[in-house]
C-alpha positions as a Markdown table, in Angstrom:
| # | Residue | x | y | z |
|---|---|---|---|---|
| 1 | Unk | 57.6 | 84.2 | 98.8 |
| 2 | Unk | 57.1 | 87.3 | 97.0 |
| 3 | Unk | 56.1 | 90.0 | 99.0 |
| 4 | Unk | 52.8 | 92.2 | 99.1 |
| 5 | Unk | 54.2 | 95.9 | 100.2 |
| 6 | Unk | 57.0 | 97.6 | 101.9 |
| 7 | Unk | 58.0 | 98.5 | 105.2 |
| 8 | Unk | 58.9 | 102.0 | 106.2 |
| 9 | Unk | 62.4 | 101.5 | 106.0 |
| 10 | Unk | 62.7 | 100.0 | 102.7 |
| 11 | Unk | 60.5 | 103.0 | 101.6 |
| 12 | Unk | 62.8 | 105.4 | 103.2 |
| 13 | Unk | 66.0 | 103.6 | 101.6 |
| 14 | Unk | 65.0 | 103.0 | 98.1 |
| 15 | Unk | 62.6 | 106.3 | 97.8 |
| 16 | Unk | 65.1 | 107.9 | 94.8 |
| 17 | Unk | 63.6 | 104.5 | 93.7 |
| 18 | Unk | 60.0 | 104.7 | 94.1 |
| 19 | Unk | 59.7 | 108.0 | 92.6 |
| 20 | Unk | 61.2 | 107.0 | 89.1 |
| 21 | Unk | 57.9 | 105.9 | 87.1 |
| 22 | Unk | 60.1 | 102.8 | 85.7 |
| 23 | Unk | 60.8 | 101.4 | 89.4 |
| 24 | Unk | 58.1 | 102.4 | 91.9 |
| 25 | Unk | 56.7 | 100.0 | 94.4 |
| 26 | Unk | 56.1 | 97.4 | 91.9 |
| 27 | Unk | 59.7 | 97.1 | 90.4 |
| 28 | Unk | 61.2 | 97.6 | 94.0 |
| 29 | Unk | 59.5 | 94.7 | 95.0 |
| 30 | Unk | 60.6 | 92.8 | 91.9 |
| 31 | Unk | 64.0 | 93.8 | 93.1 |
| 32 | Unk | 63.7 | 92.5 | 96.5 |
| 33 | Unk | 62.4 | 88.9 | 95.4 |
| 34 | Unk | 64.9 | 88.6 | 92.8 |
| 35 | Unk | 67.5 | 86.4 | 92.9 |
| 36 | Unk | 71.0 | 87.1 | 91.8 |
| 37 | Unk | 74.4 | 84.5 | 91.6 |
| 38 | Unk | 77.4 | 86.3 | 91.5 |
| 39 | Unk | 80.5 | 84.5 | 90.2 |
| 40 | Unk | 83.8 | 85.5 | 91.5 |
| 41 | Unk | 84.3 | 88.3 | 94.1 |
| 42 | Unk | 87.4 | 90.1 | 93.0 |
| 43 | Unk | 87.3 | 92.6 | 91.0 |
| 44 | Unk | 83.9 | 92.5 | 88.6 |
| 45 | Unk | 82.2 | 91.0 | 91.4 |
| 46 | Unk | 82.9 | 94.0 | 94.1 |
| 47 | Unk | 81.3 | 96.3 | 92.1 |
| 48 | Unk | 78.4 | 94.1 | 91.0 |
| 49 | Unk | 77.9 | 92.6 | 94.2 |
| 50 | Unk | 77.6 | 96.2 | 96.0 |
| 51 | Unk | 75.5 | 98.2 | 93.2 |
| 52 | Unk | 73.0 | 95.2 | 93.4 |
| 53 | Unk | 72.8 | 94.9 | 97.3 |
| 54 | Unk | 72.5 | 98.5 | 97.4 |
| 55 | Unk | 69.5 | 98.7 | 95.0 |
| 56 | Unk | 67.9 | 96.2 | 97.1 |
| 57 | Unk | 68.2 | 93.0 | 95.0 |
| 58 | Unk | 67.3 | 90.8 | 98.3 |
| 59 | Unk | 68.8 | 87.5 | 97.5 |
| 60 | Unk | 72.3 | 87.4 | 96.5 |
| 61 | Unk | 74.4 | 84.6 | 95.9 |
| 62 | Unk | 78.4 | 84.3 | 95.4 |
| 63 | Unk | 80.7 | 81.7 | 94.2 |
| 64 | Unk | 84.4 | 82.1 | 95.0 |
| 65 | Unk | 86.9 | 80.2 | 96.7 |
| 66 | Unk | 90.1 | 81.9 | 96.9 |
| 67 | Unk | 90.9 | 84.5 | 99.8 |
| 68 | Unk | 91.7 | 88.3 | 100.0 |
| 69 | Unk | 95.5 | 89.4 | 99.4 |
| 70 | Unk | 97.2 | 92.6 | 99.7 |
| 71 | Unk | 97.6 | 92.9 | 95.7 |
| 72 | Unk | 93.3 | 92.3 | 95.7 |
| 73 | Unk | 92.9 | 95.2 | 97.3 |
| 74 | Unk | 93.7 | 97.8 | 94.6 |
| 75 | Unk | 90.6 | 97.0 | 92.9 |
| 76 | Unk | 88.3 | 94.3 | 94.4 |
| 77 | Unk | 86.5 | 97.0 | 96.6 |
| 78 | Unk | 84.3 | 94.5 | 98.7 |
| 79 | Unk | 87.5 | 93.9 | 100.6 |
| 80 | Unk | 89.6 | 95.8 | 102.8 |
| 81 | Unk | 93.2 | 95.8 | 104.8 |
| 82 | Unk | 91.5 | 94.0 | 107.6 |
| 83 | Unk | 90.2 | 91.4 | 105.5 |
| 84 | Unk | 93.2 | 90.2 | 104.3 |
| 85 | Unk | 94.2 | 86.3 | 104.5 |
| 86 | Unk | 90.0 | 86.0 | 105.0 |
| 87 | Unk | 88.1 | 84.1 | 102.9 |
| 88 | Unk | 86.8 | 86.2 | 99.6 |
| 89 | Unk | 82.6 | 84.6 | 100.5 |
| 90 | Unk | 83.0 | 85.6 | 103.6 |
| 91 | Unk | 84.3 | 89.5 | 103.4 |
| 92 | Unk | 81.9 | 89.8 | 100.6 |
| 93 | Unk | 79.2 | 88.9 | 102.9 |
| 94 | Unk | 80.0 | 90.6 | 105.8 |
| 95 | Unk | 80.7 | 94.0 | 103.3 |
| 96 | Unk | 77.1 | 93.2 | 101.5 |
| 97 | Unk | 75.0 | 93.1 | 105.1 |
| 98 | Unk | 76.7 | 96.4 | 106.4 |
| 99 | Unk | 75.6 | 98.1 | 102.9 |
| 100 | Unk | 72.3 | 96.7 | 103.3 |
| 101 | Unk | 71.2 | 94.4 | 105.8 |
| 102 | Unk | 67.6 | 93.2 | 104.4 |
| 103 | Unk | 70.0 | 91.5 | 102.5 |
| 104 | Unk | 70.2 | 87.9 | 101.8 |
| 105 | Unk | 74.0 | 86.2 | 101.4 |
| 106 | Unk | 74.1 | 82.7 | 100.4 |
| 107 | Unk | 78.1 | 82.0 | 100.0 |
| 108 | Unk | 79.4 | 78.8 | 97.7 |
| 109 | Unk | 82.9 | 78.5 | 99.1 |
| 110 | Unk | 84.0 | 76.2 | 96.0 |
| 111 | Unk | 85.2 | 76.8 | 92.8 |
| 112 | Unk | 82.5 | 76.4 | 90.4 |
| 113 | Unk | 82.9 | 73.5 | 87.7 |
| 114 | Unk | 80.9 | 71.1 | 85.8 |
| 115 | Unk | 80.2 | 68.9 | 88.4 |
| 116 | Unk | 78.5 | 71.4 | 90.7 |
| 117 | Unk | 77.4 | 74.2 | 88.4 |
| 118 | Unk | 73.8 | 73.3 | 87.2 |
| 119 | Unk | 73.2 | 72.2 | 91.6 |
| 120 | Unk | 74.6 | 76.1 | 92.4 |
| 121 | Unk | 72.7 | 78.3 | 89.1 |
| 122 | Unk | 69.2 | 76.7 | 89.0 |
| 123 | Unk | 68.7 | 78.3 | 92.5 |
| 124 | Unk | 69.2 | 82.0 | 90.9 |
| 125 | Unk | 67.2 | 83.7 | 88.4 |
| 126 | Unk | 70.4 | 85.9 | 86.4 |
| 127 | Unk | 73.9 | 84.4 | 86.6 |
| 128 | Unk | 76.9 | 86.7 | 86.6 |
| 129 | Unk | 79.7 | 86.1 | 85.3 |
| 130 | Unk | 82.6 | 88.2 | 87.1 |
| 131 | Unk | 85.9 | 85.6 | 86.7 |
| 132 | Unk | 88.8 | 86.1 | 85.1 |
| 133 | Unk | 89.7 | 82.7 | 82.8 |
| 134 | Unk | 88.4 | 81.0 | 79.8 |
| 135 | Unk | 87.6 | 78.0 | 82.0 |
| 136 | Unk | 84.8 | 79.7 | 83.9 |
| 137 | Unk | 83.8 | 81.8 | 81.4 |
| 138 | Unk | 82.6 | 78.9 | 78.8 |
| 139 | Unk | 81.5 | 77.2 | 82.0 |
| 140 | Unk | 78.9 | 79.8 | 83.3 |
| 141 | Unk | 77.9 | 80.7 | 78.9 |
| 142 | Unk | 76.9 | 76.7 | 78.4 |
| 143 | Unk | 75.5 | 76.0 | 81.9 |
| 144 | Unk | 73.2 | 79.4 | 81.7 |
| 145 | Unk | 72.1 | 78.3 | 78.2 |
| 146 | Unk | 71.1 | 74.8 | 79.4 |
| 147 | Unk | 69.4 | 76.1 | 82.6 |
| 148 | Unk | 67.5 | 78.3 | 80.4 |
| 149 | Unk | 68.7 | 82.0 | 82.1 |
| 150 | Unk | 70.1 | 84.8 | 81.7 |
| 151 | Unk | 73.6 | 85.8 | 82.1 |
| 152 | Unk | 75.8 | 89.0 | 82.1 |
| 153 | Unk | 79.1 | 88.5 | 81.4 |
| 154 | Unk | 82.1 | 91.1 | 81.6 |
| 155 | Unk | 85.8 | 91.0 | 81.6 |
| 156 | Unk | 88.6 | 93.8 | 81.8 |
| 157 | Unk | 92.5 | 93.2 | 80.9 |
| 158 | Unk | 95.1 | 96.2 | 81.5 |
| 159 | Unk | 92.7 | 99.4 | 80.2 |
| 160 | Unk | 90.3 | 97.6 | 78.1 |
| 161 | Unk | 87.0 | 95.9 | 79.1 |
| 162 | Unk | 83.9 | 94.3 | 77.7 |
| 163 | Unk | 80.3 | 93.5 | 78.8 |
| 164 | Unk | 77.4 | 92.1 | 77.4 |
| 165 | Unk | 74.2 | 90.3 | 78.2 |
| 166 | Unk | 73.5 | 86.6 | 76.8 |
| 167 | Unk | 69.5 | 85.6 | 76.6 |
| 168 | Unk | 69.3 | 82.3 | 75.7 |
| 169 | Unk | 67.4 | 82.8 | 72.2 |
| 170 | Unk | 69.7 | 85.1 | 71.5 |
| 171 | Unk | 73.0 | 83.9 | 71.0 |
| 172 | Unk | 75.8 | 82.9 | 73.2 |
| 173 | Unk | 79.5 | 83.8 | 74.4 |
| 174 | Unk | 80.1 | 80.3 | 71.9 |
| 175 | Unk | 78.4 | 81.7 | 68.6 |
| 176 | Unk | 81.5 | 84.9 | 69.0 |
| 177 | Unk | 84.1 | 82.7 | 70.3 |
| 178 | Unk | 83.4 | 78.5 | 69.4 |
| 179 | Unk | 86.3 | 77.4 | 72.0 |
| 180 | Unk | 89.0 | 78.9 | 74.5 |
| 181 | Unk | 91.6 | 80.2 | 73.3 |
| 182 | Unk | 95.2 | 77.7 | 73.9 |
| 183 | Unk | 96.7 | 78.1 | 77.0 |
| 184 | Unk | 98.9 | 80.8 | 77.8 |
| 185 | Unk | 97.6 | 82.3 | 74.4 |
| 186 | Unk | 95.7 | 85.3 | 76.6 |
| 187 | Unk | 97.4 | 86.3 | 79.3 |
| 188 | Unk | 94.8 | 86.7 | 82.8 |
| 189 | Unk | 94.6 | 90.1 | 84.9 |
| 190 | Unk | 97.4 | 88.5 | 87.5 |
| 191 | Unk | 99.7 | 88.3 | 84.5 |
| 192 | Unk | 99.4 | 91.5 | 82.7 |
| 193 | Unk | 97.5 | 93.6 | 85.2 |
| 194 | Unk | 94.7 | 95.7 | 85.1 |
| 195 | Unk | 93.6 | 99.6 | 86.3 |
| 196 | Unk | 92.1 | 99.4 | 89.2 |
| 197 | Unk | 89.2 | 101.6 | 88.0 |
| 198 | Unk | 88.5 | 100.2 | 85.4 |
| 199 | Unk | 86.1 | 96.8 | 87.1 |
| 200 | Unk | 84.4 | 99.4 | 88.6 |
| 201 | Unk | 83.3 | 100.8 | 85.3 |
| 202 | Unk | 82.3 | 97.2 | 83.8 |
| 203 | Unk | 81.2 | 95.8 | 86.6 |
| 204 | Unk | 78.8 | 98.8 | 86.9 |
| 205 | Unk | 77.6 | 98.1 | 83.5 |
| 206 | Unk | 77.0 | 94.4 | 84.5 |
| 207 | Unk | 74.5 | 95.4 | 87.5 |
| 208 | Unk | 72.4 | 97.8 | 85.6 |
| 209 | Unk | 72.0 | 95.5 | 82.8 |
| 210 | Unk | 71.1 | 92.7 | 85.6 |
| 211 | Unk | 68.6 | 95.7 | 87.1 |
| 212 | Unk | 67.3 | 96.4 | 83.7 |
| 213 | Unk | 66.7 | 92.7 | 83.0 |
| 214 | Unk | 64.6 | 92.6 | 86.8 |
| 215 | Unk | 62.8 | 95.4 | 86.2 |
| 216 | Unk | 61.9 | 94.3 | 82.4 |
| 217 | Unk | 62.8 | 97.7 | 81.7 |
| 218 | Unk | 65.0 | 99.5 | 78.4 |
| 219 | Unk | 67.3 | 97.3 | 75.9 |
| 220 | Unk | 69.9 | 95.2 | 77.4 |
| 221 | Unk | 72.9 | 94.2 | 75.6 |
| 222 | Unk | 71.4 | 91.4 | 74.4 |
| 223 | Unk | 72.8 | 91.1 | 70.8 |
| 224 | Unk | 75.6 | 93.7 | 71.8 |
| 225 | Unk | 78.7 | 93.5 | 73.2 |
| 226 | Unk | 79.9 | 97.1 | 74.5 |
| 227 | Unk | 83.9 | 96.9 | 73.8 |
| 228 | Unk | 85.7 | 100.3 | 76.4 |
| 229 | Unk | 89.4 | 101.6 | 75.4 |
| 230 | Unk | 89.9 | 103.5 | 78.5 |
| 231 | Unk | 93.1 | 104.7 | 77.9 |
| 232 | Unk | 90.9 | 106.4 | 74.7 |
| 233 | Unk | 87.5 | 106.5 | 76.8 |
| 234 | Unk | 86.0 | 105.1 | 73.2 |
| 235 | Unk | 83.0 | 102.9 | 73.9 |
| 236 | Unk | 82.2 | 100.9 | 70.7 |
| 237 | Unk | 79.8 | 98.1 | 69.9 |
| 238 | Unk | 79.7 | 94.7 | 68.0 |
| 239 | Unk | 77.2 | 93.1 | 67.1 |
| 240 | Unk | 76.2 | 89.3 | 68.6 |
| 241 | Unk | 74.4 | 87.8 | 66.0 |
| 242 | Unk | 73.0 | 83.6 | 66.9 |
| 243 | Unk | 75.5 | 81.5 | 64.7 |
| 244 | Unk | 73.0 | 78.6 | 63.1 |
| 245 | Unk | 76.4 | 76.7 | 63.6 |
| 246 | Unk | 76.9 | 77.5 | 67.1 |
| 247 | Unk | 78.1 | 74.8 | 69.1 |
| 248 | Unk | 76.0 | 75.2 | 71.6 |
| 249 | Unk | 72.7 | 76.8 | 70.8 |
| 250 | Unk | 72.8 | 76.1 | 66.8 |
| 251 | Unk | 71.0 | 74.4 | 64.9 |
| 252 | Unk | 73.2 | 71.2 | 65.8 |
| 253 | Unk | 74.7 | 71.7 | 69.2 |
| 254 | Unk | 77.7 | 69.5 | 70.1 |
| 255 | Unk | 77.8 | 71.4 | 73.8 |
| 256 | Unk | 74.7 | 69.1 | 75.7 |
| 257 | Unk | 76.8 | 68.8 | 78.8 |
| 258 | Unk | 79.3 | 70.4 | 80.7 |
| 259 | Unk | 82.8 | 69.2 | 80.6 |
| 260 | Unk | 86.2 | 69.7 | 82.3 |
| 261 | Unk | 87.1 | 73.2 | 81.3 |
| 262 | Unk | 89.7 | 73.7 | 83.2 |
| 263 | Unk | 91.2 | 71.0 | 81.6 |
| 264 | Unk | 90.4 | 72.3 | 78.0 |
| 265 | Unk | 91.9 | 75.9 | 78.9 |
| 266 | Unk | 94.9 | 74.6 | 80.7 |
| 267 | Unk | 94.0 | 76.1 | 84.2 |
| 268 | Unk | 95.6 | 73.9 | 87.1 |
| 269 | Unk | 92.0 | 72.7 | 88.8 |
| 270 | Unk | 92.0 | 73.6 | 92.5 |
């Protein structure tokens, strides 16, 4: 139920809000209704999942199964030292509330896959993408296309990132790249590494492009994808343009269901 007006404390917390003509009451409020799933809470997802929660987004949502390990903790800032051997959901959530505590954590402690994504993502209204394999990443592009929402993807590999913002419409992750890669082909952050700085930076980008989208303010990245050499600190951008050939959201779609990607990509399924 969307509310009517704030309550002194919210108006004391988000006032550097309210006074930005863009945001005021009105887009705070949108804030605080919204709802936001979160894929993943390791290293995209920290940053994402605190920048939103801070800004007040009132219903959050995150997927993830896997718990916190020592070698998490150099970038995956929603953890900490005492949080290892927890459950990833579950630090996330108690980190989120002690940000913010008007807060709303729903945790899916399951890896997300065909058979439970559409159940999971209609509940949201923007889908995040913050994993780290091919297998989730064509999962969350074709289920947000059929379910009609947005989603903001990102993903970061040694000192290079990338994050853009798919409106169904507008193109998908499938009109750049048709299919996953082979396996082994692209090596994941656990096997080449990554800076730990550098999902910070991304997964920055990623919750200001899901504020942006909230607040139905400025130009997302919709059509772009923003490519970052941070050893360089070069931000360039490529242009997404709708491929009439698309698999998925052509003119002939072969994509109408989801299927076992984890298969496809050769990830071992948990």
């Amino acid at each position: 139920m969307a509310i009517t007006q704030l309550n002194p404390s919210q108006v004391e917390r988000y006032s550097r809000h309210l006074i930005m003509p863009n945001v005021g009451s009105k887009g705070q409020r949108a804030l605080i209704d919204s709802k936001v799933l979160i894929i993943g809470a390791g290293g995209l997802g920290s940053p994402v999942a605190l920048y939103l929660a801070l800004a007040g987004v009132g219903n959050i949502g995150i997927v993830d199964f896997d718990v916190v390990d020592t070698s998490n903790l150099q970038r995956q800032i929603l953890h900490t030292d005492a949080d290892v051997g927890k459950r990833k959901v579950e630090s996330a959530k108690e980190t989120l509330i002690a940000h913010n505590p008007d807060v709303n954590v729903t945790i899916h402690e399951e890896p997300i896959n065909s058979s439970n994504a559409f159940e999971i993502m209609e509940q949201y209204d923007i889908v995040i993408n913050g994993a780290d394999n091919f297998a989730t990443r064509y999962l969350a592009n074709d289920a947000a296309y059929l379910l009609n929402k947005p989603l903001v993807d990102g993903a970061i590999l040694i000192f290079d990132g990338q994050a853009t913002t798919y409106i169904p419409g507008n193109g998908c992750y499938r009109c750049i790249f048709p299919d996953p890669p082979p396996p082994g082909e692209v090596p994941s952050c656990a096997e080449a590494g990554v800076i730990g700085a550098l999902p910070g930076l991304v997964g920055s980008i990623q919750a200001l492009e899901t504020i942006k989208i909230i607040l139905g303010v400025g130009e997302s990245l919709s059509g772009r994808m923003l490519l970052i050499e941070a050893l360089s600190m070069e931000f360039r951008e490529i242009k997404i343009r709708q491929n009439p050939n698309c698999k998925l959201c052509g003119e002939n779609p072969e994509v109408k269901e989801l299927i076992d990607y984890e298969i496809f990509c050769g990830v071992p399924v948990s």
